[in-house]
N, C-alpha and C positions, 0 to 999 in steps of 0.2 A: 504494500500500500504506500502511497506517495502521499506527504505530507504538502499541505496547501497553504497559500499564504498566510490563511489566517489562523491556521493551528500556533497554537505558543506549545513550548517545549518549555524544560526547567533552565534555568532557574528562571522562577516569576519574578522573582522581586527583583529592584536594583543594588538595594541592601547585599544581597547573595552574590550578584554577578561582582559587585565591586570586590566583598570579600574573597571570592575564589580567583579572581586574578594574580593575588598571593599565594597563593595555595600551591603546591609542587606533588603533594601529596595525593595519591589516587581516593587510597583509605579517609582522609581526613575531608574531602571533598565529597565523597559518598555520604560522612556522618552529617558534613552544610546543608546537603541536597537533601537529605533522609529530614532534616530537621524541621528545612521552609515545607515540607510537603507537611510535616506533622502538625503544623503551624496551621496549614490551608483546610487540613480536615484530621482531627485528631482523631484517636481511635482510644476506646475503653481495652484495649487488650493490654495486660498487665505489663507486658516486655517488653511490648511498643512503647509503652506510658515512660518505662522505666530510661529505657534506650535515648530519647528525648528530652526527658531531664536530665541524663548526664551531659547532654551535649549543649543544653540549655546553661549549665553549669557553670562549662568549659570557656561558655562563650557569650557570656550575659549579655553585650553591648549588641553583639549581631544577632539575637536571638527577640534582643527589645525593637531593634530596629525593622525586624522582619515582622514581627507581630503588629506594629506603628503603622507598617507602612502596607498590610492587610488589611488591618480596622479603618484606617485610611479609604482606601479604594472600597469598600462597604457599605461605607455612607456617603458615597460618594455616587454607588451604582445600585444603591435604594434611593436618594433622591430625598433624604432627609438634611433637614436644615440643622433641627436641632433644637425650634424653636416651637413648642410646644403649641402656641397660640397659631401658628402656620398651618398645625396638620387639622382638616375637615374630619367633622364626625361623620362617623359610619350610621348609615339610613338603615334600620333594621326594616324588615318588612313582614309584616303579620301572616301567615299562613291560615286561613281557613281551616279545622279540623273535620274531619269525618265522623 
């Protein structure tokens, strides 16, 4: 299968591309990439959980940055202000019962 222009590949973030342009390491690079993916959708398996916060650990500043800058693009691509008096209420609508 061929990849199209508009598929993104890893790394998502810029956070990640800048920090792996340092990186020399194949292993230590695996654990960057393992981490922003764990960042984008975590997972309740205990290993997984564990694996990530050591790496979280290792590497607080780019772990804070990846997270920032996730939450970031979120409310940015829900379209929220932020501003409570901004968002309309929701119009319930009665249903007729049988």
């Amino acid at each position: 299968m061929y990849a199209t222009e508009n598929e993104r590949h890893p790394p998502f973030t810029q956070a990640l591309r800048q920090a792996l342009q340092n990186i020399r390491d194949s292993g230590a690079a695996a654990d960057l990439l393992f981490l922003e993916a764990w960042e984008i959708r975590p997972s309740s398996n205990l290993g997984v959980t564990l694996r990530a916060s050591q790496i979280r650990r290792a590497n607080p500043a780019l772990a804070a940055a990846i997270g920032a800058e996730l939450k970031a693009r979120q409310s940015v691509s829900a379209g929220f202000s932020g501003d409570p008096a901004r968002v309309s209420p929701v119009k319930l609508h009665a249903h007729p019962t049988i």
